[in-house]
C-alpha positions in Angstrom: 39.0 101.1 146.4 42.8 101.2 147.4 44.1 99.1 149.6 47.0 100.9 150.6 47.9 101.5 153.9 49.8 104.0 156.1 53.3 103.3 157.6 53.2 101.6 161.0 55.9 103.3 164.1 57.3 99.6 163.3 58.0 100.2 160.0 59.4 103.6 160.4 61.6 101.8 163.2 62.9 99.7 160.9 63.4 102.7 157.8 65.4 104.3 160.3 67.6 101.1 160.6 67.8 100.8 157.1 68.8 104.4 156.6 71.2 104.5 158.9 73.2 101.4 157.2 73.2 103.8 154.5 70.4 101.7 152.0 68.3 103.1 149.7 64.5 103.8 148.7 64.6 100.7 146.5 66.4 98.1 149.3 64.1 99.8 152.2 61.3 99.0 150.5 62.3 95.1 149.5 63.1 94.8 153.0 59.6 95.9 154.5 57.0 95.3 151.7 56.6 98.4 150.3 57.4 100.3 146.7 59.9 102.2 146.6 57.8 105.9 146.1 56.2 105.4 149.4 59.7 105.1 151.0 61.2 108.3 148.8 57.8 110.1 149.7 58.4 109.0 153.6 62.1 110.1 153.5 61.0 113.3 151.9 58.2 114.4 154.0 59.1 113.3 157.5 62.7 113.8 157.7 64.3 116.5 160.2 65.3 119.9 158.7 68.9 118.0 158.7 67.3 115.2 156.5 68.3 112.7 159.3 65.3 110.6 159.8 64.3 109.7 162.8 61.0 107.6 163.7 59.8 109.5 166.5 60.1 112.8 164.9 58.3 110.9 161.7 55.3 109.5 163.9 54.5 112.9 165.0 55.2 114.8 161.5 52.4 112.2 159.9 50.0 112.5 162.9 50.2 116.3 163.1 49.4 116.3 158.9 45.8 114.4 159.5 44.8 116.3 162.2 41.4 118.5 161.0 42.2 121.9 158.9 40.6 125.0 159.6 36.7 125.2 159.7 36.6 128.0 156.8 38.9 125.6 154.4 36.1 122.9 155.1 33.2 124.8 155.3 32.4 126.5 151.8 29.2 128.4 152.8 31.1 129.9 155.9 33.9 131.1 154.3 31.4 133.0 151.6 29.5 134.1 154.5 32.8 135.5 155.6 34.4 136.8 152.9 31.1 138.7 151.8 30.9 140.3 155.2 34.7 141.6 155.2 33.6 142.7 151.7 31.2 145.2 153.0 33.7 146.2 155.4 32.4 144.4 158.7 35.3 143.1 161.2 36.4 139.8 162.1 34.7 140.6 165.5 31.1 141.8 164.1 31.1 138.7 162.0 31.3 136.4 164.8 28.7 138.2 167.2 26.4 137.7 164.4 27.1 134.7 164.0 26.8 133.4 167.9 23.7 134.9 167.4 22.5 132.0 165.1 19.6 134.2 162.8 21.9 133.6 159.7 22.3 129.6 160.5 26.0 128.8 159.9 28.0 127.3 162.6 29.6 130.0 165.2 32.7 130.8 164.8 35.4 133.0 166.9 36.9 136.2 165.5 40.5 134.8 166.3 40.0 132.5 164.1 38.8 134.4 161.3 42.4 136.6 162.0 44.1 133.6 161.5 43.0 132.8 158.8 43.1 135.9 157.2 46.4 136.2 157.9 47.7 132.1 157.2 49.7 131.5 154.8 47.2 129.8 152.4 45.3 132.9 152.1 48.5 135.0 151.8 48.0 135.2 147.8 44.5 136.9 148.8 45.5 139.8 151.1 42.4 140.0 153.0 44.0 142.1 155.1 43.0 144.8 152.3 39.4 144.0 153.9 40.5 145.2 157.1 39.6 148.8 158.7 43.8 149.0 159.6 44.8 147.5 156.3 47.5 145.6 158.0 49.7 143.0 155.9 50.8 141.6 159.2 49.3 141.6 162.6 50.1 143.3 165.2 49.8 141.4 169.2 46.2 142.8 170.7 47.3 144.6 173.7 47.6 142.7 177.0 48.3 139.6 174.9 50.9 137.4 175.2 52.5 137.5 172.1 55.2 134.2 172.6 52.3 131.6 173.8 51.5 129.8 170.4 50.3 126.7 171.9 46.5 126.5 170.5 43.5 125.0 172.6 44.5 125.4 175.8 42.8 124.0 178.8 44.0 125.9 182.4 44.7 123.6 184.8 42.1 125.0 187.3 39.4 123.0 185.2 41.5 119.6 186.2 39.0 117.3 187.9 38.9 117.1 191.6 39.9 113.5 191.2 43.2 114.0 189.5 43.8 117.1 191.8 43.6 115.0 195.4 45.5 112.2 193.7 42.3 110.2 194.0 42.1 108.3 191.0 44.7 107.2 188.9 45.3 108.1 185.4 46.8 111.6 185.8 49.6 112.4 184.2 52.5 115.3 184.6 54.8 115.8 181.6 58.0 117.7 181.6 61.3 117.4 179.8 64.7 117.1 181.6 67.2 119.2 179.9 71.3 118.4 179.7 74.4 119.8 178.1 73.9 120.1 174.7 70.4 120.4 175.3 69.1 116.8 174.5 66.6 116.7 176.6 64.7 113.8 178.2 61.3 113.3 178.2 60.0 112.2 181.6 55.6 111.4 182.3 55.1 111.0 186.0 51.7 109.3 187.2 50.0 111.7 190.6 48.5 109.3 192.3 51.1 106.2 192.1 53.9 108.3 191.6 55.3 105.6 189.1 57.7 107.4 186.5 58.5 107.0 182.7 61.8 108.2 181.0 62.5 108.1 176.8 65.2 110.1 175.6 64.6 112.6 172.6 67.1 113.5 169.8 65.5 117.5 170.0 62.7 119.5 171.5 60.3 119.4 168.5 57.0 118.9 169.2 56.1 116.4 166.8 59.1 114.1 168.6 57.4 115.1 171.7 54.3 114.4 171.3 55.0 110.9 169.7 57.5 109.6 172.6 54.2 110.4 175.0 51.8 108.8 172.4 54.2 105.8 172.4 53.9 105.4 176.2 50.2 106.4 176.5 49.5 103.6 173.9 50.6 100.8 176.0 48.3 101.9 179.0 44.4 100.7 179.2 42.1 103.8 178.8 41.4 104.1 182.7 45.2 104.7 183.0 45.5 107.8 180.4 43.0 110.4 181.4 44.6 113.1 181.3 47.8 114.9 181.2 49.5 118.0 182.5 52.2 120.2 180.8 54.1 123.7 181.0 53.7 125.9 178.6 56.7 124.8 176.6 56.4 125.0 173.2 58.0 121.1 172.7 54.0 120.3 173.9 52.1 122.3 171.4 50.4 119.2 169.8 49.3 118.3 172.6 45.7 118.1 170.7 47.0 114.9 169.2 46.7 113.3 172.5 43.3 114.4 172.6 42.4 113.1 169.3 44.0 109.9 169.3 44.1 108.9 172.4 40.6 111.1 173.8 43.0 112.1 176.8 42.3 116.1 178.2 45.5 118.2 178.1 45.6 120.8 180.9 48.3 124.0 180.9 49.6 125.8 184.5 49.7 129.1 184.5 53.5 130.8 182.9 56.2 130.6 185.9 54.2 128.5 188.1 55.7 125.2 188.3 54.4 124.4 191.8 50.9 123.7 189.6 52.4 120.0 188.8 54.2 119.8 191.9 54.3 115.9 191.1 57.0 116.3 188.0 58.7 119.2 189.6 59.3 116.3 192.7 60.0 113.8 190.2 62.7 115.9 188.1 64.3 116.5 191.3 64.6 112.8 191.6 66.2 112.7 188.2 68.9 115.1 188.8 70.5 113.1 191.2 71.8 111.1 188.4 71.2 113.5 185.4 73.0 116.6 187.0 72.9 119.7 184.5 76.2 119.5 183.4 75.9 115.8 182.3 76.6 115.3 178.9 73.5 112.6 177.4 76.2 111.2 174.7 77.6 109.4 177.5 74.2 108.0 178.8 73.1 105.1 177.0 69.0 104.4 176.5 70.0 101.3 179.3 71.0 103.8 182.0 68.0 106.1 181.2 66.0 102.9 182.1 68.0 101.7 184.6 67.4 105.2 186.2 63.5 105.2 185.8 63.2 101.6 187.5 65.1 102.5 190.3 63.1 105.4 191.2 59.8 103.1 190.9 61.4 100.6 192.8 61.9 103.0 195.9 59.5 102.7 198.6 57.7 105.9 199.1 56.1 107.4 202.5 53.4 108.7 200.8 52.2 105.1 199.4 52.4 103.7 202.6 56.3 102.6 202.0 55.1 100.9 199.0 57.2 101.7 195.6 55.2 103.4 192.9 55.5 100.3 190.2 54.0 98.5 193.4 50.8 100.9 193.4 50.7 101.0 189.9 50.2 97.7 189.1 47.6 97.3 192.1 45.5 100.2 190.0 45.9 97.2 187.4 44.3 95.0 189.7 47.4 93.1 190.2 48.9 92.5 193.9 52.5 92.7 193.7 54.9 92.5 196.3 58.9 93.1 195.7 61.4 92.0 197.4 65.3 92.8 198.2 67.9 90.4 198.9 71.6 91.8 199.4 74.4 91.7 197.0 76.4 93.8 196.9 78.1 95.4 200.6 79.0 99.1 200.6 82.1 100.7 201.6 83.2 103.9 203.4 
C-alpha cells in the first residue's frame, strides 16, 4: 500500500512562498519533504489560467477534483440501462419515470441529469444526442428556464430552519463578496445571530478561491458554530457542495434580485463600505487593514445584543464570558 499523502493548505502556503522567490520543482520539494514530480504535478494542475499559483485558488482546485463524478460514470448497470433505452428511441424523461417507478430495480435517476450527461464533454466522442427525438448536437434552454444559473444543488432559502431564520441559534452564516476597483473583491461571512464578522481578501472571483477562503474560516469553528450558510446566486459560490461535503454544513440560495433574503450581510456590507468605498483601490489596502477593519466592527457595541459587541456574543455561544473594555488614548479634534 502507498503511503503517500496529499498536500496540506500548509504546504501549499509555503509552495507559494517558494514560487514566488522564483525556486524551482527540485528546491520546493528539498525544502518541504516532498519529490520533486509531486511539486511539477501541483504547479501544473492547480495553477491559475496565468500559471501564478496561489494556495487558496489550489485548495479549492484539489477539493473540487475529489468531489463524486456523475452517477452513470459510476454506476455500469445504469448507464446500460440508459443507453439501451435511448437506443430504442425512449427520452431522457421516459427513462426516469420508469425508473422512479422502481419495477426495473436500478437507482432513480432525474432526466436532467441524463441531459447532462449526454451532452458532457466525456461523452462528446459518443454523440448521443443522435439518440435523441430533436437530434440536437447542443442543447437548447427548456422554456421558462433560466439559462445563466449554473450553480448545481441548490437549496432555496425558504427551507432555512426556523432557528437560523429568528436568529435563535447560532451557527448561521451569510456570505457575500465586497467588490472594489479593479474588481478584487473581498470575501466577507457574517454570523445572524451574534452579528460577529469575518473578512479575507481574494486575488479573483473563482469559485474554487471562494470556496476555500470560507472552508479556511469554517475549519477553525466547532461544528455547532458552522450549520449552515447563506449565499446569492453569484457564480464565485457554485461549489458551495464542498461545504456540504467536507464540512456537512447546508448551503441555502435567495431567490435572483432579492438581497433583503440575507438582510444580515447586506447590513454588514454596509458597514464595510464605510471604509472600503467603491472607488477604493484594494492595492493600497494591506491584509492588516482588512483585519483591522473586521475587529473594529466586532468590537462595536450593538443595540440589538443588548449593547454588547458581536465578538462579545460570540464567544459567550462558546461558553466563554467575556467583557471588553475601553480606556482613552487618543483625543479627537474638530
Amino acid at each position: 500500500m502507498s503511503d503517500y499523502t496529499h498536500l496540506t493548505s500548509v504546504e501549499r502556503d509555503r509552495i507559494a512562498e517558494l514560487r514566488a522567490e522564483g525556486l524551482g520543482p527540485t528546491a520546493i520539494g528539498r525544502d518541504i519533504g516532498r519529490c520533486k514530480s509531486t511539486i511539477s504535478r501541483e504547479l501544473r494542475r492547480n495553477a491559475r489560467e496565468s500559471g501564478v499559483y496561489r494556495p487558496a485558488y489550489a485548495d479549492g482546485s484539489y477539493l473540487y477534483r475529489r468531489q463524486r463524478p456523475a452517477r452513470l460514470e459510476t454506476d455500469a448497470a445504469l448507464r446500460r440501462y440508459v443507453l439501451e433505452r435511448l437506443s430504442e428511441g425512449w427520452t431522457p424523461e421516459q427513462i426516469a419515470g420508469r425508473l422512479r417507478r422502481g419495477i426495473d430495480r436500478l437507482a432513480p435517476i432525474s432526466f436532467e441529469t441524463i441531459y447532462a450527461w449526454i451532452y458532457s464533454k466525456a461523452r462528446k466522442a459518443e454523440k448521443l444526442w443522435k439518440y435523441l427525438p430533436r437530434r440536437r448536437a447542443t442543447r437548447r434552454p427548456m422554456r421558462g428556464r433560466i439559462s445563466k444559473d449554473r450553480i448545481s444543488d441548490k437549496v432555496h432559502i425558504s427551507e432555512r430552519s426556523d432557528a437560523a431564520n429568528s436568529r435563535s441559534e447560532a451557527g448561521h452564516w451569510e456570505s457575500d463578496l465586497v467588490i472594489c476597483k479593479h474588481a478584487r473583491p473581498v470575501l466577507v461571512l457574517h454570523e445572524r445571530k451574534t452579528r460577529i464578522t469575518f473578512m479575507a481578501r481574494l486575488s479573483g472571483k473563482g469559485a474554487a478561491e471562494t470556496v476555500s477562503a470560507i472552508m479556511a474560516v469554517f475549519k477553525r469553528l466547532s461544528p455547532e458554530m458552522r450549520r449552515s450558510a447563506t449565499f446569492d446566486n453569484g457564480t464565485e459560490f457554485a461549489r458551495h457542495s464542498l461545504l456540504r461535503g467536507m464540512l456537512s454544513e447546508t448551503t441555502y440560495f435567495c431567490d435572483a434580485y432579492a438581497s433583503w433574503q440575507k438582510g444580515g450581510i447586506e447590513n454588514a456590507n454596509g458597514r464595510i463600505r464605510r471604509w472600503l468605498p467603491r472607488g477604493i483601490d484594494l492595492d493600497d489596502i494591506s491584509d492588516e487593514d482588512i483585519q483591522e477593519i473586521a475587529m473594529t466592527i466586532n468590537t462595536t457595541p450593538r443595540k440589538c445584543l443588548g449593547f454588547k459587541s458581536p465578538v462579545e456574543a460570540f464567544l459567550k455561544e462558546l461558553g466563554k464570558s467575556v467583557s471588553l473594555r475601553f480606556y482613552p488614548t487618543v483625543a479627537l479634534h474638530s
